[in-house]
C-alpha positions as CSV (number, residue, x, y, z in Angstrom):
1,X,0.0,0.0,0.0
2,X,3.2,2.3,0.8
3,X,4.3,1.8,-2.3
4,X,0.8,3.0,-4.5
5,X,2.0,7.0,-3.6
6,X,4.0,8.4,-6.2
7,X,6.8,10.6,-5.1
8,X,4.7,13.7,-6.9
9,X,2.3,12.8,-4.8
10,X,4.2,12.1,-1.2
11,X,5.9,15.8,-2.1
12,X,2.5,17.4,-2.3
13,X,1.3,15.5,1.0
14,X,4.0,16.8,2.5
15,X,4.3,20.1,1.5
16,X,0.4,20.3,2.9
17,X,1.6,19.2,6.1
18,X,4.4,21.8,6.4
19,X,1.8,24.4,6.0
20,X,-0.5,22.7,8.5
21,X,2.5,22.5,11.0
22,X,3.6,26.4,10.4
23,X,-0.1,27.7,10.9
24,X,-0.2,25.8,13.9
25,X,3.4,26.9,15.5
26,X,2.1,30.5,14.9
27,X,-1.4,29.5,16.6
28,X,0.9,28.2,19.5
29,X,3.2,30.9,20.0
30,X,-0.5,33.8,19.7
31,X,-1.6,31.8,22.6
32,X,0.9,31.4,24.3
33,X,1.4,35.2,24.8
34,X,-2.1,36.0,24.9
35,X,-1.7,36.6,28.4
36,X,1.8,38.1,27.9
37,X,0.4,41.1,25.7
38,X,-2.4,41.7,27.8
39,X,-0.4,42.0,31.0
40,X,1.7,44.6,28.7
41,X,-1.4,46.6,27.4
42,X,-2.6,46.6,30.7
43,X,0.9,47.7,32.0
44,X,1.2,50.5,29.2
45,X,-2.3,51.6,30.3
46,X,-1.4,52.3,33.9
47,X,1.9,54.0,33.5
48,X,-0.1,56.2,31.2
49,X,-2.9,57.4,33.8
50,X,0.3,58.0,36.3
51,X,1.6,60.5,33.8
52,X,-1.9,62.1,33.2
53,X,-2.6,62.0,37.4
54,X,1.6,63.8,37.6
55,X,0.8,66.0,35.2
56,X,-2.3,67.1,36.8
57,X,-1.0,67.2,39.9
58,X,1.6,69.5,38.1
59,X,4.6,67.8,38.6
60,X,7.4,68.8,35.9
61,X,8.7,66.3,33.4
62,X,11.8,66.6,32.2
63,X,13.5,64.3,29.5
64,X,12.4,60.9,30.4
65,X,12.4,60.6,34.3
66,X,10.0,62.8,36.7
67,X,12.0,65.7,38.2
68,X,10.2,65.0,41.9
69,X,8.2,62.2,41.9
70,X,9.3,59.2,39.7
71,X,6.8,56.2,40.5
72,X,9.0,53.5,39.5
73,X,12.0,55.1,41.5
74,X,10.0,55.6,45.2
75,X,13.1,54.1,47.1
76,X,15.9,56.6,48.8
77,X,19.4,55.5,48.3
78,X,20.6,55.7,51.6
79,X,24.8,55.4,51.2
């Protein structure tokens, strides 16, 4: 029965199945970092309502750090 399929046809088979296999490793790897992105979005969203609450609040921004009150920097270096 192995021996019925032509090579033509074996090629085809198998060129179908590396197309299956690469839409389904891309599938994986959207899945997988479903949860990834969102955590990021979600991320991106917050720093952005601390800007808009800083600038409110009318703390000055200079470059890419916050002159007085950098939220991801809320530690004193003590040394």
């Amino acid at each position: 029965m192995e021996s019925e399929i032509t090579l033509e046809d074996m090629a085809k088979q198998i060129k179908e199945l590396d197309s299956q296999l690469a839409d389904m490793k891309k599938e994986y790897r959207e899945r997988k970092l479903l949860g990834l992105r969102s955590a990021m979005d979600a991320r991106k969203s917050a720093e952005e309502a601390v800007r808009e609450e800083l600038k409110a609040l009318g703390v000055a921004h200079r470059g890419y750090a916050w002159s007085s009150a950098d939220p991801f920097n809320l530690y004193t270096k003590w040394y």
